[in-house]
C-alpha positions in Angstrom: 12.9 -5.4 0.1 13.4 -8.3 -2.4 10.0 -9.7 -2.3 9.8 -10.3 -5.8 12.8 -10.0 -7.5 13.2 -8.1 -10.7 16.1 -6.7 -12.9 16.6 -4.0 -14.5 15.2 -3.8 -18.0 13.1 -6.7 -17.0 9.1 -6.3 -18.1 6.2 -7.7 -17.1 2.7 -6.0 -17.2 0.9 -3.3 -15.7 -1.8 -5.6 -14.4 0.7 -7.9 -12.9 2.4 -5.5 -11.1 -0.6 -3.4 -9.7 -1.5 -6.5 -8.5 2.1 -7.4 -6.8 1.8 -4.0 -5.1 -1.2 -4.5 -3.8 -1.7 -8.4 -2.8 1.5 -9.1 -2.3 2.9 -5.9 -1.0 6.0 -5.6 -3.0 7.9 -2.3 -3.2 10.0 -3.3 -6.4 6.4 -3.6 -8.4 6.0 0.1 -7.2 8.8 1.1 -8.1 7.8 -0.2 -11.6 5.1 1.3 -11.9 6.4 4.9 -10.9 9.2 4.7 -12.9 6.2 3.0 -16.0 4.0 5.8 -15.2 6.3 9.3 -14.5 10.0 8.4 -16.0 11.7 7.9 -12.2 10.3 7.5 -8.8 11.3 11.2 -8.2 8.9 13.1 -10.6 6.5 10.2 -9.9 6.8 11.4 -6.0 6.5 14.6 -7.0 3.1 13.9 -8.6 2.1 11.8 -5.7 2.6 15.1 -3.6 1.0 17.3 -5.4 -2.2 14.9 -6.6 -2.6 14.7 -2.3 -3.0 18.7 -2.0 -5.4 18.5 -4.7 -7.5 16.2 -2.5 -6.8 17.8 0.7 -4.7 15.3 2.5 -2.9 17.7 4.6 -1.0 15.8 6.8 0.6 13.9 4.1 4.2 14.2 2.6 6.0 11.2 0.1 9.1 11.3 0.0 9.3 7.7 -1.9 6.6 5.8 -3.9 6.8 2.5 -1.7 6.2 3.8 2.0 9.7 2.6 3.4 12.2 4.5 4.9 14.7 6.3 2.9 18.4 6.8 5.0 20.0 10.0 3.3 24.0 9.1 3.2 26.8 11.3 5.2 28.9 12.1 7.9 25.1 11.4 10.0 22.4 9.4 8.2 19.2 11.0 8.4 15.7 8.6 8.0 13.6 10.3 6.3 9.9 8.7 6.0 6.7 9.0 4.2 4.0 10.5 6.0 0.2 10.0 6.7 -2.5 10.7 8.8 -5.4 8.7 9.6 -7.2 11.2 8.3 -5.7 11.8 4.9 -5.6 7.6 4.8 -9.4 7.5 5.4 -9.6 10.6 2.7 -7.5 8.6 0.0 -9.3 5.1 0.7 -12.9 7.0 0.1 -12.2 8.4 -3.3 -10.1 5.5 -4.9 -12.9 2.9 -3.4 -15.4 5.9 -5.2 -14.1 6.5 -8.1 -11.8 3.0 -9.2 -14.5 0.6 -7.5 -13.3 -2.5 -9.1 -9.8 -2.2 -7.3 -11.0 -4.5 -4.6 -11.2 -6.9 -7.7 -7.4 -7.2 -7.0 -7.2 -6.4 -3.3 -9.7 -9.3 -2.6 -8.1 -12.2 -4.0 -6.7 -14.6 -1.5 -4.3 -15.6 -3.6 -2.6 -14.5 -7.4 -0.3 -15.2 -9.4 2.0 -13.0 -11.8 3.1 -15.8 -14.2 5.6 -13.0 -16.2 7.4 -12.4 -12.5 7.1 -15.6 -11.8 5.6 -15.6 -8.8 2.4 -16.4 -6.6 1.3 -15.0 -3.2 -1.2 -15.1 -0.5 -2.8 -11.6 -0.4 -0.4 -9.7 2.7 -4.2 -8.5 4.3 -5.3 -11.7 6.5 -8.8 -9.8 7.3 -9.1 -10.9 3.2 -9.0 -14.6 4.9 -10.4 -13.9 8.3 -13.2 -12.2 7.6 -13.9 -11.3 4.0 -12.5 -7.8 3.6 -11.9 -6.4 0.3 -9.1 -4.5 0.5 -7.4 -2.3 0.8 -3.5 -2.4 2.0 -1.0 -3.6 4.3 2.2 -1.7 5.7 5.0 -1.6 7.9 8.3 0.1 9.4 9.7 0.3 12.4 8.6 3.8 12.9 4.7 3.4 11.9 3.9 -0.5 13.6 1.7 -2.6 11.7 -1.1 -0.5 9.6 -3.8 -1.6 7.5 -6.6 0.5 5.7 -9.4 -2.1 5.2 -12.8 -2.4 3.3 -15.7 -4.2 3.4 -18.3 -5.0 1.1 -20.7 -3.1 2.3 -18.1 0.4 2.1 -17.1 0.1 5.8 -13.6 1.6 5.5 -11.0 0.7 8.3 -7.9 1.9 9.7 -5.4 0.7 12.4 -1.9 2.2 12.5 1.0 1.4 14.8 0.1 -2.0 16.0 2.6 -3.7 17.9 2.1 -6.7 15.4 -0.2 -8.0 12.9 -1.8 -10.4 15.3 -2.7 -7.7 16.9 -3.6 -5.2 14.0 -5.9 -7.7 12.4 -7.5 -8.1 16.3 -8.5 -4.4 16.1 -9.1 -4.1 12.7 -12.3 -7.0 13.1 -13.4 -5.0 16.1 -13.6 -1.8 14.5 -15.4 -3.9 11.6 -17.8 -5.4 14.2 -18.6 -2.0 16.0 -21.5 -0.2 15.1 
C-alpha cells in the first residue's frame, strides 16, 4: 500500500518494523518481517496456516501475511482474500495478549517513530486516543469494512468487523467496551 516506503535490500530492525505493522499498520513492514522470519511470504503463510490449526482457529485461512487482497492474474482475475472469524480473532487476541503480554507496549503508543525507515505515525487504532485501549489492530478491504480487535487494560478484548467506516467502528467498539 506504500505507507512506508521501503526497497529492496533495504534493513531496518525487527523492533521497528513490528512496531510499523502494528501502530502504523503497514503491510510492507509485514512483508519484512515474513520474508525476516520464514525466507518469503509463502512458506511464512504457510506457517501462519498451519500455527492457526494448532490453536483451533477454524474458520481461518491466509492466503497472504498482510490481510489485503490478492487478484490472481488471467484471462478472469480472481480475488482471493484472507479469512477470519470473529471467533478465531477473539481466539488469536486471547493467547498473544496471554502469552506476549508486553505487546500492548507497542500497540498502546499514540505515536512512534522508526528513525531507520524514516518515519513517524499516529497509532491507526483511535480507541488508543479516545479511550485508552491498548491494542490490538486495525484493518480494512473493501470486502471486510472497517475491523478492529481491541484491548483494554483491564483484559476486555473487543471486536467489530465490517463497519461501514471507522467513525463508526470506533462508535461500536466504545459501546461494546462500556457494556457490561
Amino acid at each position: 500500500d506504500g505507507l512506508i516506503t521501503m526497497a529492496e535490500g533495504q534493513t531496518a530492525p525487527v523492533s521497528e518494523l513490528i512496531t510499523g505493522m502494528l501502530v502504523a499498520s503497514s503491510n510492507e513492514c509485514a512483508l519484512a518481517l515474513a520474508e525476516h522470519v520464514a525466507g518469503s511470504e509463502e512458506s511464512f503463510v504457510k506457517a501462519m496456516n498451519y500455527r492457526a490449526a494448532e490453536l483451533g482457529l477454524t474458520g481461518s485461512e491466509f492466503i497472504n501475511c498482510n490481510g489485503l487482497p490478492k487478484v490472481s492474474a488471467g484471462t478472469i482475475p480472481v480475488k482471493r482474500q484472507n479469512k477470519m472469524t470473529a471467533e478465531d480473532l477473539f481466539i488469536l487476541a486471547s493467547y498473544i495478549l496471554n502469552s506476549f503480554p508486553d505487546i500492548t507496549n507497542i500497540t498502546s503508543q499514540q505515536f512512534a517513530s522508526m528513525k531507520s525507515l524514516d518515519y513517524t505515525t499516529a497509532n491507526s487504532n483511535p480507541l488508543v486516543f479516545n479511550i485508552g485501549a491498548t491494542g490490538l489492530k486495525t484493518g480494512s478491504t473493501i470486502a471486510s469494512g472497517q475491523c478492529v480487535v481491541a484491548c483494554d487494560e483491564s483484559g476486555k478484548v473487543v471486536i467489530v468487523l465490517g463497519a461501514e467506516d471507522g467513525a463508526i467502528r470506533g462508535r461500536a467498539a466504545e459501546l461494546l467496551f462500556k457494556a457490561k
